[in-house]
C-alpha positions as CSV (number, residue, x, y, z in Angstrom):
1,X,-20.3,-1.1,12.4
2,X,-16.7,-1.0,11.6
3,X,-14.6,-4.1,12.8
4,X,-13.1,-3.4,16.5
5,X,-9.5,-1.9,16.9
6,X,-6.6,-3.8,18.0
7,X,-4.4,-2.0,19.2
8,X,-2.0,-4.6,20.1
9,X,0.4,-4.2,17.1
10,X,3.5,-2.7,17.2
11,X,5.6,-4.0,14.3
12,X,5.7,-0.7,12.6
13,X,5.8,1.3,15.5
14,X,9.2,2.9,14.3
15,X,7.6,3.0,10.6
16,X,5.0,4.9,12.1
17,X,7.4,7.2,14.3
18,X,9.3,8.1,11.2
19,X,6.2,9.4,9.1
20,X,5.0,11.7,11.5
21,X,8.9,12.8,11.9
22,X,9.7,13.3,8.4
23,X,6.1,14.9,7.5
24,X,7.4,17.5,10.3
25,X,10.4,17.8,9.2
26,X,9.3,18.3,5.4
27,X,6.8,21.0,6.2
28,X,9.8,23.1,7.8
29,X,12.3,22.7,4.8
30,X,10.3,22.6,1.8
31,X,8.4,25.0,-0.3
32,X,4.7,24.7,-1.0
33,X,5.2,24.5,-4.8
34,X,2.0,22.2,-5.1
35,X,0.2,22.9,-1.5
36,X,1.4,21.8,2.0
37,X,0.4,18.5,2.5
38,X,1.0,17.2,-0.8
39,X,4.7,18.6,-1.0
40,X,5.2,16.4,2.3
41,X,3.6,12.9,0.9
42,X,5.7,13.3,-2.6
43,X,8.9,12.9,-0.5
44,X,9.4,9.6,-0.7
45,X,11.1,9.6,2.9
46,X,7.9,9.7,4.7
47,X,7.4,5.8,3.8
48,X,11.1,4.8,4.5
49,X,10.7,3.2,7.7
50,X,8.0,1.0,6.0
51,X,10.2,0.2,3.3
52,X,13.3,-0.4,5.8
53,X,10.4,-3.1,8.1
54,X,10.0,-5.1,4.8
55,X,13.9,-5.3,4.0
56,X,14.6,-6.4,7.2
57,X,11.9,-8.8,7.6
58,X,13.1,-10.5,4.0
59,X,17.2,-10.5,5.2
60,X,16.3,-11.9,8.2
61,X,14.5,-14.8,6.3
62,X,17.6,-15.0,4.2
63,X,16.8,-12.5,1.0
64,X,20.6,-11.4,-0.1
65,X,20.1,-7.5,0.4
66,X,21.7,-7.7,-3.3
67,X,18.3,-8.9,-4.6
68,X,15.9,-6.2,-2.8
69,X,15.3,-3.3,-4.9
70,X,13.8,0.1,-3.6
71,X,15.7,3.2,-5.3
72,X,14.1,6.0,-7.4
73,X,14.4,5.7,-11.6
74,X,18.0,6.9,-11.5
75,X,19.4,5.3,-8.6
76,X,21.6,2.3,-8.4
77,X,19.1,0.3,-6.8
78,X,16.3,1.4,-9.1
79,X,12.7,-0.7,-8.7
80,X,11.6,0.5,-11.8
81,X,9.7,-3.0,-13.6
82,X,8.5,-3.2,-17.3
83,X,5.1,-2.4,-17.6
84,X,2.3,-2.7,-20.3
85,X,0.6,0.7,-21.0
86,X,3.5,2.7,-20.2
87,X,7.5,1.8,-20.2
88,X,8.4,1.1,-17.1
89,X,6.5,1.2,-13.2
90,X,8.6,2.6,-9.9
91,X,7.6,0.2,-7.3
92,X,8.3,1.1,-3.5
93,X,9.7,-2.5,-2.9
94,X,10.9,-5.0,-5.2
95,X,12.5,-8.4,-5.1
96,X,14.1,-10.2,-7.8
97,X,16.8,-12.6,-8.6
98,X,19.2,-12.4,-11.4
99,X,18.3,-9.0,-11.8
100,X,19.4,-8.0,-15.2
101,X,22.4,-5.7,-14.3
102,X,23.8,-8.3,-12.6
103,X,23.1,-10.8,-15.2
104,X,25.5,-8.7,-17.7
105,X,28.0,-8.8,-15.1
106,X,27.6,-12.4,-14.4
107,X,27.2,-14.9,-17.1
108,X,26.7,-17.5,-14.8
109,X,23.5,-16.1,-13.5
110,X,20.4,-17.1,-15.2
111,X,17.4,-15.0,-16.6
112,X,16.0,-13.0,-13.7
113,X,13.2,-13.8,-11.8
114,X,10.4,-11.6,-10.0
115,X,9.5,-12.7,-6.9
116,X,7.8,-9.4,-5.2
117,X,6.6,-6.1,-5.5
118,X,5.1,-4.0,-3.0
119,X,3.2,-0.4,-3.6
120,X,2.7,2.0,-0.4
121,X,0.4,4.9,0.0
122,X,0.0,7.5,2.6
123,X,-2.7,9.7,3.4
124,X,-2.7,12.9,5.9
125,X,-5.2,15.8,5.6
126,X,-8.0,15.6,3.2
127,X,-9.3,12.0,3.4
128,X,-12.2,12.5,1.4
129,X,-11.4,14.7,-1.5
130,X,-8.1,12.7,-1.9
131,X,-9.1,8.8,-1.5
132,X,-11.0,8.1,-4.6
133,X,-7.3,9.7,-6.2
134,X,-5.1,6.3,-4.4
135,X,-7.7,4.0,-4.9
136,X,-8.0,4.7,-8.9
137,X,-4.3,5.2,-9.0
138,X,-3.7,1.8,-7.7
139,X,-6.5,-0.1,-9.2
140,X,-4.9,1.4,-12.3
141,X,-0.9,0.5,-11.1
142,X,-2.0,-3.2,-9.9
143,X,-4.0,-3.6,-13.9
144,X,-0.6,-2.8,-15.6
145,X,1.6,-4.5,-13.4
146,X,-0.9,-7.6,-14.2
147,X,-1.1,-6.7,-18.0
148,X,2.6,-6.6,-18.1
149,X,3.3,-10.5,-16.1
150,X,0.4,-11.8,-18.7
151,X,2.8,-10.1,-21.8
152,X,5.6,-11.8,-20.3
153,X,7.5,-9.0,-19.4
154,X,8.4,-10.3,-16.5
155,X,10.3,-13.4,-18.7
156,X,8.5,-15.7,-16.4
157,X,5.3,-16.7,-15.6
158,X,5.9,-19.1,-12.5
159,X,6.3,-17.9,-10.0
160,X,3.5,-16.3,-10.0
161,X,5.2,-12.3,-8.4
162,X,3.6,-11.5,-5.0
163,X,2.2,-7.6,-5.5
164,X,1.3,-6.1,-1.9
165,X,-0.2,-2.8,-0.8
166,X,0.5,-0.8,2.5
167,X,-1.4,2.1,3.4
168,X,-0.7,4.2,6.4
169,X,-3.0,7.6,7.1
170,X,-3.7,9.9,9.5
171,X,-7.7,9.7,11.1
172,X,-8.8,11.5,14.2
173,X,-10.1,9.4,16.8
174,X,-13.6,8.1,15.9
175,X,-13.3,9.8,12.4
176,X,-13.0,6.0,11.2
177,X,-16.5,4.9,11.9
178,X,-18.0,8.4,10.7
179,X,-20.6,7.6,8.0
180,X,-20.2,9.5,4.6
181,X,-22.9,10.6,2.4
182,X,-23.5,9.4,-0.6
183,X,-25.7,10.7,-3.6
184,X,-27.3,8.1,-6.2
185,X,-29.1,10.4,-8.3
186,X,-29.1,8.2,-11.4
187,X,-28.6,4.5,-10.3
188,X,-28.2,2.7,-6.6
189,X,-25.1,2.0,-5.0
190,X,-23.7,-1.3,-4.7
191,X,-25.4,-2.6,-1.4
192,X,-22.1,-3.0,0.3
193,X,-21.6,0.8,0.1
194,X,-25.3,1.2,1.7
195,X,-23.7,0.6,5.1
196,X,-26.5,0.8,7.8
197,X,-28.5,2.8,5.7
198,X,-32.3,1.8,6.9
199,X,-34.6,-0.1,3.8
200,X,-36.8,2.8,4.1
201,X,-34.1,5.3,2.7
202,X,-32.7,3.3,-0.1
203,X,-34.2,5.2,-2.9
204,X,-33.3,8.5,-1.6
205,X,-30.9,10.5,-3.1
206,X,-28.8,10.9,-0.3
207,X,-27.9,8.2,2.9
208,X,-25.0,8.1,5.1
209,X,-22.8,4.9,3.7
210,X,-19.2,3.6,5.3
211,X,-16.8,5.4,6.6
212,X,-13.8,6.2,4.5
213,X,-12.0,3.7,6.3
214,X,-14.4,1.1,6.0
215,X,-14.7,1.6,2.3
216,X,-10.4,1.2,1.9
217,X,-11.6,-2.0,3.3
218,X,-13.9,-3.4,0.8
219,X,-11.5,-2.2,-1.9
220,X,-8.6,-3.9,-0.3
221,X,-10.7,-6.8,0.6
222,X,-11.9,-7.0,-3.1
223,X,-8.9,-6.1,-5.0
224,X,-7.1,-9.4,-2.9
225,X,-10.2,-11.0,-3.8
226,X,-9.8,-10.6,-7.7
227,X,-6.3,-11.4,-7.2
228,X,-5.0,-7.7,-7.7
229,X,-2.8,-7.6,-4.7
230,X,-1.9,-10.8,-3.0
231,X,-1.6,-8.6,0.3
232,X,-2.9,-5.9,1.8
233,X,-2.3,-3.5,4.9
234,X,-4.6,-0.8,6.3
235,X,-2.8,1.4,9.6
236,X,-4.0,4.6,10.5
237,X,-2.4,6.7,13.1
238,X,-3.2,10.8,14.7
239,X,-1.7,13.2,16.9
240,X,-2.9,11.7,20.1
241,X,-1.5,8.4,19.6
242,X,1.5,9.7,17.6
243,X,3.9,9.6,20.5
244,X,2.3,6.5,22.5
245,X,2.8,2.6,21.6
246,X,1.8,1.4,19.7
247,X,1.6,4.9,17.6
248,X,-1.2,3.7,15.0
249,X,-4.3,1.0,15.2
250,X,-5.5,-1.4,13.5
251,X,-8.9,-1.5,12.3
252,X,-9.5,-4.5,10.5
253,X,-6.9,-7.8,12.1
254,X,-7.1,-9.0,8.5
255,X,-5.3,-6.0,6.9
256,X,-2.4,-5.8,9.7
257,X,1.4,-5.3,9.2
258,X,1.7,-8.8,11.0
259,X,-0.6,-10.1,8.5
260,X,0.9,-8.6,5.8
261,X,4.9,-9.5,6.5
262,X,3.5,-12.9,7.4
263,X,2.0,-13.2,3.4
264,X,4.4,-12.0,1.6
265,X,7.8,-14.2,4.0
266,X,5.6,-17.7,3.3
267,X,5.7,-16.5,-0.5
268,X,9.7,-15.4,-0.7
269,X,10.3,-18.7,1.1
270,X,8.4,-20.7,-1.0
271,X,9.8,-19.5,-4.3
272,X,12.9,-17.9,-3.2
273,X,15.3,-20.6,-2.3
């Protein structure tokens, strides 16, 4: 069984409002070069109000907005980072001090110093065929971003950066605890993907496993656990609740936005000041 709702969150309840309002928005004034719902989640706007929930929450804890990067490549306030199998990484969020513009600017300024990095993902139609796609995508992004801190990329290695990962997506009511099937032709499962699969069915071929929310959890639960992210946060919202409040759930308390602000503030003001 999939942990209980609480629905008593509401700290991205204007997050929330903006995605559904720019997805609407973006299916009205785009073309559908690469299919409907995909044109919509490559705008970047559809995550802004997230983005704008984590800048407050750092000014507000006394992060000089002058240190909190979140700009595409070519934009004055670029996040782009080095990276280890590739150039350079565009994170959603990123904080550092002494950033190196501002070093050239300022000789008094020491090396900079990476304090946070945060990587969002949205979902809307087409849970299934598209999940496997973020998950490998951002086991992939958190490897580099790791590859790159051990290379010293990142000039230092303590601190220690703080990499987080939001995830916001659209599921119909009860379409969280819906078991999908799984095939295991060749070799079993990991038993954590068996879900409540009965003993006697184990062999077969095919058995209804966790929902595709519940397996986002063991990923995020596991990628924290081998240190990939140092935070995590799991929201899922749909049309009947889009307009109520709070506007999305929270399926697993562990993997909330409170949670997930809460992790990465006690980091920035441990190493930030």
């Amino acid at each position: 069984m999939a942990d209980s709702p609480v629905n008593v969150e509401v700290i991205f309840q204007n997050a929330v409002k903006h995605w559904w309002k720019s997805k609407r928005v973006n299916a009205k004034g785009i073309g559908k070069a690469q299919g409907g719902t995909r044109d919509q989640n490559l705008r970047g706007d559809t995550m802004d109000g997230f983005r704008d929930a984590i800048i407050e929450t750092l000014t507000e804890i006394g992060v000089r907005k002058d240190d909190i990067y979140y700009g595409s490549q070519l934009s004055t306030l670029a996040s782009n980072l080095p990276s280890y199998f590739r150039a350079t990484k565009n994170w959603d969020v990123v904080v550092c001090k002494n950033a190196h513009h501002k070093r050239v600017s300022n000789k008094a300024l020491g090396e900079p110093v990476l304090l946070a990095a945060v990587e969002f993902k949205s979902q809307d139609k087409s849970i299934g065929n598209n999940q496997n796609n973020r998950i490998e995508e951002s086991i992939g992004n958190a490897h580099d971003f790791w590859a790159s801190y051990e290379n010293n990329n990142f000039l230092h290695l303590t601190p220690r950066p703080w990499l987080g990962y939001l995830f916001v997506g659209r599921y119909a009511a009860g379409e969280e605890n819906s078991p999908v099937k799984i095939t295991q032709p060749i070799i079993p499962v990991d038993p954590i993907f068996e879900g409540n699969a009965s003993k006697a069915r184990l062999s077969a071929t095919f058995f209804g496993g966790p929902s595709y929310a519940q397996r986002y959890k063991i990923f995020l639960e596991r990628m924290i656990a081998k240190k990939l992210y140092d935070g995590a946060c799991f929201i899922v919202t749909h049309e009947k609740i889009a307009k109520a409040v709070p506007n999305y759930s929270v399926l697993f308390p562990q993997l909330s936005g409170e949670a997930f602000l809460d992790g990465l503030s006690r980091y920035i003001r441990a190493y930030y000041f």
